[in-house]
C-alpha positions in Angstrom: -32.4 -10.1 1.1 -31.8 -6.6 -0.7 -29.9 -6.2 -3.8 -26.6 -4.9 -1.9 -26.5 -8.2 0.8 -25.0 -11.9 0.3 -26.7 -14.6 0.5 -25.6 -18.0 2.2 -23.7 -19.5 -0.8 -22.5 -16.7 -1.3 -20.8 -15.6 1.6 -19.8 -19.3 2.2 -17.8 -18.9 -0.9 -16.1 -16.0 -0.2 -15.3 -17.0 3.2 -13.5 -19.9 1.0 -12.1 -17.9 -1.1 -10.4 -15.9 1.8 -9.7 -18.2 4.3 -6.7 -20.3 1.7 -4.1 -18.6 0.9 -2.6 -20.6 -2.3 0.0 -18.9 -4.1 -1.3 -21.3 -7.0 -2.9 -18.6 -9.7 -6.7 -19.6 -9.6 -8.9 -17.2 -11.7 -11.8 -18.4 -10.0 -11.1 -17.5 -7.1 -9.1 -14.2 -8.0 -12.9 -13.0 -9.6 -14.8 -14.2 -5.9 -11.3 -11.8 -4.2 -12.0 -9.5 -6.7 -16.1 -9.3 -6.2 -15.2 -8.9 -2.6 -13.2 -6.0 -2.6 -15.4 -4.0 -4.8 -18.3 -4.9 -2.4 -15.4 -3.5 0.5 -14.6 -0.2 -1.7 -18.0 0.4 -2.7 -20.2 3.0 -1.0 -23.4 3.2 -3.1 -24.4 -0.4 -3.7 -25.9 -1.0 -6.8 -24.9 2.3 -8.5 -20.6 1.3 -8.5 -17.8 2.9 -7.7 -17.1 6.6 -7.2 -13.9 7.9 -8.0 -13.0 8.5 -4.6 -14.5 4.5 -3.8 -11.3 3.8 -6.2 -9.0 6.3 -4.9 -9.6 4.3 -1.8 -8.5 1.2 -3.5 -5.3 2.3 -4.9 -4.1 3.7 -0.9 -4.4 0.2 0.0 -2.6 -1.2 -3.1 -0.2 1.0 -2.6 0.1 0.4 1.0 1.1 -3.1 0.6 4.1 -4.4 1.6 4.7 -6.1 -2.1 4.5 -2.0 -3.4 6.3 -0.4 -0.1 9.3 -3.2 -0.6 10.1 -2.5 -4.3 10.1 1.4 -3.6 12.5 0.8 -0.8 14.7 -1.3 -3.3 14.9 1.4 -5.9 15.1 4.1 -2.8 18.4 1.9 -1.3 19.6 1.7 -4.8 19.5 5.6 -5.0 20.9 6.3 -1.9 23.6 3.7 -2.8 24.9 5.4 -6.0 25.0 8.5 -4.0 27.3 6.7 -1.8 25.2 7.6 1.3 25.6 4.8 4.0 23.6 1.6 4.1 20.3 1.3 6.0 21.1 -1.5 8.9 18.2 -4.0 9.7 16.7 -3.7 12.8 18.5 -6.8 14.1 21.8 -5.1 13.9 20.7 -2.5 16.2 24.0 -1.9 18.3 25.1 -0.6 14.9 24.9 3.5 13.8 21.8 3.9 11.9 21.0 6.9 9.6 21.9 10.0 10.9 19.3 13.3 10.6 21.6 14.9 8.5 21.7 11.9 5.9 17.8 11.3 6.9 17.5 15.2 5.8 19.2 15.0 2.9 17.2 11.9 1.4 14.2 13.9 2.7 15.1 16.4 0.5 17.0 14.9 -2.6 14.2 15.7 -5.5 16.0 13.1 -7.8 15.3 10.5 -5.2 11.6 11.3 -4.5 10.2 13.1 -7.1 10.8 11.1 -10.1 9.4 8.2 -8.1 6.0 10.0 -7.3 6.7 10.4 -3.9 6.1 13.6 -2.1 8.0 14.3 1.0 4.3 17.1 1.6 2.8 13.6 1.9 5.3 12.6 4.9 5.1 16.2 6.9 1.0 16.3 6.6 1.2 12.2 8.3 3.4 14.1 11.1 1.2 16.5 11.5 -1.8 14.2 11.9 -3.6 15.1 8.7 -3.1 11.9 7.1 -3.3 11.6 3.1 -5.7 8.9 3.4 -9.6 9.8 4.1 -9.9 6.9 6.3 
């Protein structure tokens, strides 16, 4: 096999180390996760990681729904000492969601985005189909 292949054992244990799930922390097999990924993000083998190969990385980090939930915590905490009306779950549908107007205004409420890193450019270029991702 070449330098930038598995062999058996190897792939046998990171099969193993991503078929459980064990919220147990486990540094062994957080490395084997770990060696994994950079094999996933990594686009020139034996040479590393590009800046863009880690660029890549962080979009799925932040992508996750640990990262997405606590940015719509501290959003809805925002929102809610501006006295703007709750978000409803989904399961309360027969309810009146966010209006355009109030979606407009958190859209454009600088204190709510900006200080937060967000960029509402990011939103408008996903609408238009140029995605801020390179996938």
């Amino acid at each position: 096999t070449g330098e930038d292949t598995l062999n058996k054992r190897e792939y046998l244990l990171l099969r193993e180390a991503f078929h459980h799930r064990d919220a147990r922390p486990c540094p062994e097999l957080d490395r084997m996760r770990g060696a994994a990924l950079w094999h996933k993000y990594d686009r020139r083998g034996p040479k590393g990681l590009t800046r863009e190969d880690y660029r890549d990385f962080v979009a799925d980090l932040c992508a996750g729904d640990t990262h997405v939930d606590h940015v719509m915590r501290v959003l809805e905490q925002h929102r809610e000492s501006k006295n703007r009306p709750r978000l409803i779950p989904d399961a309360m549908c027969g309810e009146q969601g966010l209006s355009e107007e109030d979606f407009l205004s958190d859209l454009l409420d600088q204190d709510l985005l900006g200080p937060r890193g967000l960029e509402k450019r990011d939103l408008l270029m996903g609408f238009s189909g140029d995605s801020p991702q390179r996938r």
